[in-house]
C-alpha positions in Angstrom: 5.8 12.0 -8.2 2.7 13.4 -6.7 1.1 9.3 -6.9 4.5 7.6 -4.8 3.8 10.5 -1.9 -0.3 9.5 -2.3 1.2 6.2 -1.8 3.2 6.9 1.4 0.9 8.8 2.9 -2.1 5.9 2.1 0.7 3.8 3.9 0.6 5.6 7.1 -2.5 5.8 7.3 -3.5 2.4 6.6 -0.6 1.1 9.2 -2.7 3.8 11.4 -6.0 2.2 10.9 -4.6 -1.2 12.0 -3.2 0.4 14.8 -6.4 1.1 15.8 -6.1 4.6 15.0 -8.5 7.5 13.3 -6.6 7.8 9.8 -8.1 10.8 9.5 -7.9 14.4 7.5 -5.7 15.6 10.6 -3.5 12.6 10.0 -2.9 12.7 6.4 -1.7 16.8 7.2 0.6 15.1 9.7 2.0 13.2 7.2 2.4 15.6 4.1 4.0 17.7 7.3 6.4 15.0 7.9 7.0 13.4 4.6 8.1 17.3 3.9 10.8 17.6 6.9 11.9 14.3 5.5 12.9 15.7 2.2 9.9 14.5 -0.2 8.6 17.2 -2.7 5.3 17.7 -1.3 3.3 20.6 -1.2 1.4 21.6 2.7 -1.4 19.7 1.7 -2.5 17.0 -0.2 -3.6 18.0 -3.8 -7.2 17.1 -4.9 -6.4 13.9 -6.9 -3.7 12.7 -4.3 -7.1 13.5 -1.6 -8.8 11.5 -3.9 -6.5 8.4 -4.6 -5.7 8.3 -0.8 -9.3 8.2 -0.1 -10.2 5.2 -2.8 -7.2 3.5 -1.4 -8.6 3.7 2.2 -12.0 2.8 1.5 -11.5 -0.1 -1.1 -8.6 -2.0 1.3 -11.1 -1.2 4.0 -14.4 -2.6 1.7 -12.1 -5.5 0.4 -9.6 -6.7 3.2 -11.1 -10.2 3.8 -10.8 -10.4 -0.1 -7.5 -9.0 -0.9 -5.9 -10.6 2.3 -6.9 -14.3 1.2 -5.8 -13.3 -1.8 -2.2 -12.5 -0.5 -2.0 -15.9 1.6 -3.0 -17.6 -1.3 -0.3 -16.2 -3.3 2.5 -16.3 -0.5 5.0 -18.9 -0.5 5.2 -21.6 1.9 2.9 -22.0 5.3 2.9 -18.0 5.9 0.1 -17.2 7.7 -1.5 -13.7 7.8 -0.9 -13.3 11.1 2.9 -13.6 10.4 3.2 -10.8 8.2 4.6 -7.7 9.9 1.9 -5.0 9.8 3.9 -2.6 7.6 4.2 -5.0 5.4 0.9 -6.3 4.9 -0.7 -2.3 5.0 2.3 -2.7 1.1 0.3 -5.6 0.3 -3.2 -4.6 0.5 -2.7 -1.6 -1.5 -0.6 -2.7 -4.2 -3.2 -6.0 -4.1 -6.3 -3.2 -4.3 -4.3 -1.5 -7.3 -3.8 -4.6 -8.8 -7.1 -5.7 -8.5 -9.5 -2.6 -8.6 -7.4 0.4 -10.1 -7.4 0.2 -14.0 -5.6 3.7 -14.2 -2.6 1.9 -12.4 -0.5 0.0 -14.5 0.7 -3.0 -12.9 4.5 -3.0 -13.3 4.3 0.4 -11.5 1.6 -0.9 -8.3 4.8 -3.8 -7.9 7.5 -1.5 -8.5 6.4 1.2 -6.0 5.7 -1.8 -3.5 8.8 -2.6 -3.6 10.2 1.0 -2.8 7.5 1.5 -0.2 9.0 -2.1 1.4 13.1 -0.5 1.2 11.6 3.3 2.7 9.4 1.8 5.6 10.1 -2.1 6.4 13.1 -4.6 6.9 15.9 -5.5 3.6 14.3 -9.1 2.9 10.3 -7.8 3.0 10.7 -6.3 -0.6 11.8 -9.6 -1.6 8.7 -11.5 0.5 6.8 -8.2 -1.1 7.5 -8.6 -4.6 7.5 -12.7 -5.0 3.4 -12.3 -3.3 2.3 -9.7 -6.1 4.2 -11.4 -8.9 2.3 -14.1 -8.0 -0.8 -12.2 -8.1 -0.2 -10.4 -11.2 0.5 -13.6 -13.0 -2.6 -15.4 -11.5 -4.4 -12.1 -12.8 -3.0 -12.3 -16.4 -4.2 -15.9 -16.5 -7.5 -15.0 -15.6 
């Protein structure tokens, strides 16, 4: 459980960043604060390894965006530009693409699958579909690599 409210929380923050905001430590308490009122089991504060997930996350989408976001145009169907993509769902994207791509400790069955949970909790009913046909595609291109 502690890894799917990492997730959420790297989600906000990364949808923060874009905004053009700080993503900072004040902003992940924020969160844990408000992923709390919302019902989540979450303690005050983060825990050590969800601080340090959170923080890898963060730093490789940030070290890696041109990377993993030509990787998720490559991989999407049809003429869908970039640009296209709401924001919420392209903050999904780039960290279940970083997972797939740079976390070994992540299986990727469960990167996909909590992509797709993150898509039904924070964005529109047909993104998880958009959401899970781009990293399928992704994981299979992996595999063949």
């Amino acid at each position: 459980m502690a890894r799917s409210i990492a997730r959420q929380a790297a989600i906000q923050l990364l949808y923060e960043r874009m905004s053009g905001g700080e993503a900072d430590d004040e902003s992940l308490d924020l969160i844990y604060e408000q992923l709390a009122m919302n019902g989540e089991e979450v303690g005050e504060k983060p825990s050590k390894d969800e601080q340090a997930y959170i923080g890898d996350v963060m730093s490789g989408v940030a070290a890696h965006e041109g990377e993993l976001d030509q990787l998720i145009e490559t991989h999407s169907s049809g003429d869908w530009a970039l640009s296209r993509v709401p924001h919420v769902d392209l903050c999904i994207l780039r960290l279940s693409a970083y997972e797939l791509c740079y976390r070994d400790d992540v299986p990727d069955n469960v990167s996909i699958s909590e992509a797709m949970e993150l898509a039904v909790k924070y964005s529109e009913p047909k993104s998880s579909r958009y959401i899970n046909g781009v990293l399928g595609a992704i994981e299979r291109n992996k595999r063949k690599e």
